[in-house]
Structures are given as C-alpha cells and as structure tokens.
N, C-alpha and C positions, 0 to 999 in steps of 0.2 A: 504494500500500500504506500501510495506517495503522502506528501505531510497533508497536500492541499486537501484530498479525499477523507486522512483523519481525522482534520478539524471541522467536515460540511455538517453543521446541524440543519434541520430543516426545519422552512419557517412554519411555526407553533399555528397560526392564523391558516395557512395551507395545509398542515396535516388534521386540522380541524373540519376542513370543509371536506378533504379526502374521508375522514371518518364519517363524515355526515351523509357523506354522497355512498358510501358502503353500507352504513347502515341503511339508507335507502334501499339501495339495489337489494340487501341482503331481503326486508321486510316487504319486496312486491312481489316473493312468494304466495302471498297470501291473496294475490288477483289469483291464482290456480283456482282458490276453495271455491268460488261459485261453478267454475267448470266443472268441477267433480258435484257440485250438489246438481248439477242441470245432469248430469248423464245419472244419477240417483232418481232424477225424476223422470229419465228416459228409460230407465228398468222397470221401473213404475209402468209406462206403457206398454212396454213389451208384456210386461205380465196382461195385461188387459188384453191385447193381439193372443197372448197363449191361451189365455184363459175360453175368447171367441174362438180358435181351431180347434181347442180342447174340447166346446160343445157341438162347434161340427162335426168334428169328428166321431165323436159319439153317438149324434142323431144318425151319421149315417152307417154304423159298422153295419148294423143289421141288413142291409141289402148292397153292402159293398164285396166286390172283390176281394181276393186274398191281397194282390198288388193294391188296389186302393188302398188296403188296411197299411202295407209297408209301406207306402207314399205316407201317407197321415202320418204316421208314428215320423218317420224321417223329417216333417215339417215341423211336429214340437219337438224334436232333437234336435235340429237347426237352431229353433226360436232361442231353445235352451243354454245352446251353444252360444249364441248372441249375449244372452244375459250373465253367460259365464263372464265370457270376455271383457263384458260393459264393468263386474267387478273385480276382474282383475287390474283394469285400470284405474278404475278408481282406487282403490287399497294401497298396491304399487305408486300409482303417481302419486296422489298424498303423500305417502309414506317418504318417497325416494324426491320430492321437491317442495314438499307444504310443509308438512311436522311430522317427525317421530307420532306413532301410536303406542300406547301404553295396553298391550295385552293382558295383562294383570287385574284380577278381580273380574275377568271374564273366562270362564272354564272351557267353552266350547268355541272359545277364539282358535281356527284354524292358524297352525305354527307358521304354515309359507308366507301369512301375508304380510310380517315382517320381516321376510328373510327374503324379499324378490328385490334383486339391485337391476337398474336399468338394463344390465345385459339379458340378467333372466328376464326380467320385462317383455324387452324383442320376442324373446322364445317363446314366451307363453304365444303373446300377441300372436304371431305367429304360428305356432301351432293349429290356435283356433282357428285362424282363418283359413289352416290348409284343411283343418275338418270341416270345417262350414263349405267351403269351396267343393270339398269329394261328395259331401249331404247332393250339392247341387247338382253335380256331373251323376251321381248315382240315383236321384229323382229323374234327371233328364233320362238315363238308359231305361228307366222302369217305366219309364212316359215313350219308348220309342216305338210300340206298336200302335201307338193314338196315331201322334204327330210325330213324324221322323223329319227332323229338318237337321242336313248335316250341315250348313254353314253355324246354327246356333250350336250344335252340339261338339264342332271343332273346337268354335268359342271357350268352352267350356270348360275342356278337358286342358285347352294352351297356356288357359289362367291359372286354370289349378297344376299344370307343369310350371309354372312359373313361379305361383308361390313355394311349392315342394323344393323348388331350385334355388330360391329366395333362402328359403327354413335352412334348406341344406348349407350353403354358402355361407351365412350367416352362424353357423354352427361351428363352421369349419373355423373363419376368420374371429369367433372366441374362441375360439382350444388353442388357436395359433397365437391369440394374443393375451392369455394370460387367462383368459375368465372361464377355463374348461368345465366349472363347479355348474353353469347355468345361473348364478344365481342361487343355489337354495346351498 
C-alpha cells in the first residue's frame, strides 16, 4: 500500500448517503410481498377452475368413456400441477428475496420450503412445467382419434422437447457449477 491510499478516509456525509441508499435498495424487497400475495390469490382461483372440472367431471363419469375418464383425471392433475408450482414460488421467492420464514411452532410445515435456494428454485420451476407440458402432449395423443391435427400436435411435443432440454441443461450447468445439491 502507498502512504496516499493509507491515509484516504472517506467523507462521513458520502458514506452516509451510501448507507442510506443501501438501506434502500436493501428494504425494496418488500415490493416482492404483494406479488407473492396476488399469485396467493391466483391459487385461490385455480382452486375455483379445479373445483368446476372436478364437478364436471363427475356429472359426466357415468356415461363417459374409459379415455374420457383418463382425459378428466389428466386435467385436475394439470390444474394440480399449476397450483403446485404457483406454491413453490411463492414459499421459494419469499423465502430466497423477501424474508426468512420461521418454520417453528408449525409441525406440518413441509422441510423443503426452506431449504429451496434459487438454483433448486429453477429445478423445481422447471420440473413442473416439463410435467404440465407431457399432461399436454399426452391429453393431445389420447384426443388423437377425435381431432388429429399434426401441425398442433408437433407443436406440442417440440415444446415439451424443449423444456426436457431446458431441465436437462440447466441441470447439467449446476453440477458443473457448484450447486449439484439442487437446492435441498
């Protein structure tokens, strides 16, 4: 170190507003929290959507096909799959950009949702959307003797190659970069 670099104090009035302007930044995590309460009240809806396929589906077992019945069932395991994801996001992002969650004094508090770090995040994320995406491509094959439409049904199958290729890669580029845990 030279002498000039040992004696630099910084001025008191500018690491003041540096502090102030950090505390800032640090405290507009707290613009996330309405995002996460609006996708809370977006699982809310979703429930109301499962809750309507759940009774049609029911009204119509009785004169449905075996495939209608696997179609139906495949639609609330979509829907399900949606609502999975809506809370893994929420839990995760909170968690990993808003505040710590205090699992304590709750017994049936699932362990992962504070143990998912942004990398496991992606994965989860990711996951579901390559399940939800296969739900799609395997409702379209079980719909192929209605409507066969092969440009929708390419569609289909290139997105969900795409995601599976996404998952994979994404998989690959954390093992390679340190995060092989996933997350949990």
């Amino acid at each position: 170190m030279t002498e000039e670099s040992a004696s630099y104090r910084p001025n008191p009035k500018l690491k003041r507003v540096e502090l102030g302007f950090e505390n800032l930044l640090f405290n507009s995590r707290w613009l996330m929290a309405p995002f996460y309460f609006g996708l809370v009240i977006s699982l809310a809806a979703l429930l109301f959507k499962f809750c309507m396929e759940l009774w049609h589906f029911i009204l119509h077992v009785p004169a449905a096909k075996e495939s209608d019945i696997i179609l139906g069932v495949l639609s609330l395991i979509d829907i399900s799959l949606t609502g999975n994801l809506i809370l893994i996001v929420v839990f995760s992002g909170y968690e990993n950009f808003v505040s710590k969650i205090d699992p304590r004094g709750h017994p049936d508090w699932p362990e992962w949702m504070t143990k998912v770090n942004f990398g496991g995040l992606k994965q989860k994320l990711l996951a579901s959307i390559v399940a939800i995406s296969a739900i799609q491509v395997l409702k379209a094959f079980m719909n192929i003797d209605i409507s066969f439409e092969p440009t929708k049904l390419a569609w289909l199958v290139g997105v969900h190659l795409v995601f599976v290729v996404s998952s994979f890669m994404l998989a690959i580029g954390d093992r390679f970069g340190g995060d092989g845990h996933g997350g949990e």
